[in-house]
C-alpha positions in Angstrom: 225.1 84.4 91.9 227.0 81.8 89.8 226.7 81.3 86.1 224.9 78.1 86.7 222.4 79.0 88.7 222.1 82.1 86.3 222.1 79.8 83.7 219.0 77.5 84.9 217.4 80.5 85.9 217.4 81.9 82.3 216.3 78.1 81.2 213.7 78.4 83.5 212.3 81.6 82.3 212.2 80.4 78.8 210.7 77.4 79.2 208.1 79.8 81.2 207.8 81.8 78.6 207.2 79.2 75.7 204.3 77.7 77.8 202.9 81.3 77.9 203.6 81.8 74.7 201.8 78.5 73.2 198.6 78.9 75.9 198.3 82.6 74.1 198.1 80.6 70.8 196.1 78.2 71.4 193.4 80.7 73.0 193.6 83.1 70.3 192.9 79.4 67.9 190.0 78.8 69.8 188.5 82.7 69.7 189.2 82.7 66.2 187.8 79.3 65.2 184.6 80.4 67.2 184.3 84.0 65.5 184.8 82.2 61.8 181.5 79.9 63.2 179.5 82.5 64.2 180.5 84.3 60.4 179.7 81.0 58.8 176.1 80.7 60.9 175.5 84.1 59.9 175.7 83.4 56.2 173.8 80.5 56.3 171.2 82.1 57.4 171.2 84.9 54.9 171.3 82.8 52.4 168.2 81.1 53.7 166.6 84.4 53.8 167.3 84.8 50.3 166.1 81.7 49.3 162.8 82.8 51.0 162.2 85.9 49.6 163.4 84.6 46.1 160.5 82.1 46.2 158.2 84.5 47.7 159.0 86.8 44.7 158.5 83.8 42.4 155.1 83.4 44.0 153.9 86.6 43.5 155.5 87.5 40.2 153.0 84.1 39.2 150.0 85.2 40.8 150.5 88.3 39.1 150.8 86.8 35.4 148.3 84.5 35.9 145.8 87.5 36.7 146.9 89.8 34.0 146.0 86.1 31.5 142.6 86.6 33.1 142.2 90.0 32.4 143.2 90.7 29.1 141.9 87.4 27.7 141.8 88.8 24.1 145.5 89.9 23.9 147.7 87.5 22.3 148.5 84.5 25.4 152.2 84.7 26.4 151.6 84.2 29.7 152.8 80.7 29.4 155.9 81.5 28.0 156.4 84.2 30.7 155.5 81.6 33.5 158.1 79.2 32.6 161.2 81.5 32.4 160.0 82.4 35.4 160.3 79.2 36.8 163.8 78.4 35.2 165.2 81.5 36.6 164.1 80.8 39.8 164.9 76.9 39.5 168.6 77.9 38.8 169.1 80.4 41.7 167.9 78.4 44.0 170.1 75.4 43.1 173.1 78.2 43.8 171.8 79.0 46.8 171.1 75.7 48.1 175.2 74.7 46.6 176.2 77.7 48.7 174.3 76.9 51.5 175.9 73.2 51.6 179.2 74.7 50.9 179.0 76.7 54.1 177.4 73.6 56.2 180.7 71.8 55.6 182.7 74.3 56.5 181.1 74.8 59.7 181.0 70.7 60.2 185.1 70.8 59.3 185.1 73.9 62.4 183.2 72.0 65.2 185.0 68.6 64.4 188.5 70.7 65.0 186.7 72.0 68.0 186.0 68.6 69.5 189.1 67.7 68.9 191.2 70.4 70.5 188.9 69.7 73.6 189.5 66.2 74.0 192.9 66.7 74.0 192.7 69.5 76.8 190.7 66.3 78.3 193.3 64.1 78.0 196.1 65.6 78.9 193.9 66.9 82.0 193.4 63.2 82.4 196.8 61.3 82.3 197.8 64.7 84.8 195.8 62.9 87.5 196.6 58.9 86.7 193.1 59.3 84.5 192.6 58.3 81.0 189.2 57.4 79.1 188.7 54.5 76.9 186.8 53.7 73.8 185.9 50.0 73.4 183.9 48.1 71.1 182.4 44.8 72.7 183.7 42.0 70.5 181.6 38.8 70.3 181.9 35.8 72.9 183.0 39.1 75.6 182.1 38.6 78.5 180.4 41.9 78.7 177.7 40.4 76.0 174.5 39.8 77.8 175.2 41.2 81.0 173.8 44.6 82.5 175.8 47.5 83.7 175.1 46.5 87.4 177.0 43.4 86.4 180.2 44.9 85.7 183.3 44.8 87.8 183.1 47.6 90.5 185.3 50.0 91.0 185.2 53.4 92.4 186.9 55.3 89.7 185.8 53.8 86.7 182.6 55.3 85.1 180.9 55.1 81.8 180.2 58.1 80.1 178.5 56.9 77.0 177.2 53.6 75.3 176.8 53.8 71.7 174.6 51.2 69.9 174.5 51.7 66.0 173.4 55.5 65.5 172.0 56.1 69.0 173.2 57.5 72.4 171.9 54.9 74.9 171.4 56.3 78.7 174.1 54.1 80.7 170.6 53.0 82.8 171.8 49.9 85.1 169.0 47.5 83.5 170.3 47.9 80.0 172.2 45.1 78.6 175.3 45.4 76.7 175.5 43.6 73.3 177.7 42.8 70.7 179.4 45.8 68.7 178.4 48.7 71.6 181.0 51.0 71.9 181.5 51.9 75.7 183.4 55.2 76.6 184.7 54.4 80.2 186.3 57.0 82.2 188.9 56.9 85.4 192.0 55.7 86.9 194.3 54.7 84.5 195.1 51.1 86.2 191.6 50.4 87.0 190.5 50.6 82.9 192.8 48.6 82.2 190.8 45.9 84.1 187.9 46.7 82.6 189.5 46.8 79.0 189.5 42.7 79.0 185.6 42.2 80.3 184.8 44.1 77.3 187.3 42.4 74.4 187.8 39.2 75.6 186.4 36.0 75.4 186.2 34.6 79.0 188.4 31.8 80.3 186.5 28.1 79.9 187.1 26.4 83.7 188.6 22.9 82.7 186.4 19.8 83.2 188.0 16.8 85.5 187.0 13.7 84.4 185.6 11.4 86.7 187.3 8.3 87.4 
């Protein structure tokens, strides 16, 4: 065996192994994201349970008060008094619960959007692997998409929309339904075949010159 082949081999192996190497990261990424979710959902909801019984206390520590007032009417009154630090205490905790609570909501948000992200990466890479890509447009004014239904758009046997955003909704990409101004379309398919679609979406269509008569 020569040194080049041995050499090619070896260059082989390590490139091998590098791949390995960086799939083993990126899984144990992934485990360990989910795991510090799981952690984060199980806090939150402790601290909604302490919140709950903190205010349940609260409750009954009043109810109590307010009996003893009604039982020892003749004892000097500092029920009141009583009631309302009470109430601050209780006030106060639960504003550091409910600062906790949000704390640990963003964290979790910050998580999921990392999440999303790694997977449409996966999904493009999967993508441009087979000639594929996806496509996020926003339908500009005067398009010739504007007005039209989806059964109106170009054909094509790869290309496929996979979500129409109008303001904050997810619309159902129903046939009927008619594109407007400032939807965002998220196509899906053969790389060369979006990039036909990409101009019935953005661009303003062509005006067929007028010949005048003689």
């Amino acid at each position: 065996m020569s040194l080049e082949l041995l050499g090619r081999v070896h260059k082989e192996l390590s490139i091998t192994g590098g791949a390995f190497y960086e799939a083993i990261l990126a899984i144990s990424e992934r485990v360990n994201r989910k795991v510090q979710i799981i952690r984060l959902h199980w806090h939150a909801s402790t601290l909604l349970q302490r919140m709950e019984h903190l205010t349940g206390e609260v409750g009954q520590q009043i109810v109590d008060q307010v009996s003893r007032r009604f039982l020892a009417r003749n004892q000097p009154d500092s029920t009141l008094s009583m009631l309302d630090a009470t109430l601050t205490q209780a006030t106060v905790r639960v504003h550091e619960l409910k600062q906790l609570l949000v704390q640990v909501d963003a964290q979790i948000r910050e998580l999921k959007l990392e999440a999303i992200h790694d997977d449409l990466l996966r999904l493009q890479r999967d993508l441009s692997l087979r000639s594929a890509g996806i496509e996020r447009l926003s339908i500009t004014r005067g398009a010739a998409a504007v007005g039209q239904s989806i059964s109106a758009m170009p054909r094509s046997s790869s290309v496929h929309i996979a979500a129409i955003l109008r303001g904050p909704f997810l619309l159902a990409p129903a046939e009927e339904l008619v594109f407007r101004s400032d939807d965002i379309v998220v196509l899906i398919g053969i790389q060369s075949d979006l990039d036909q679609f990409i101009t019935w979406f953005t661009s303003r269509p062509l005006k067929t010159p007028t010949t005048k008569s003689a």
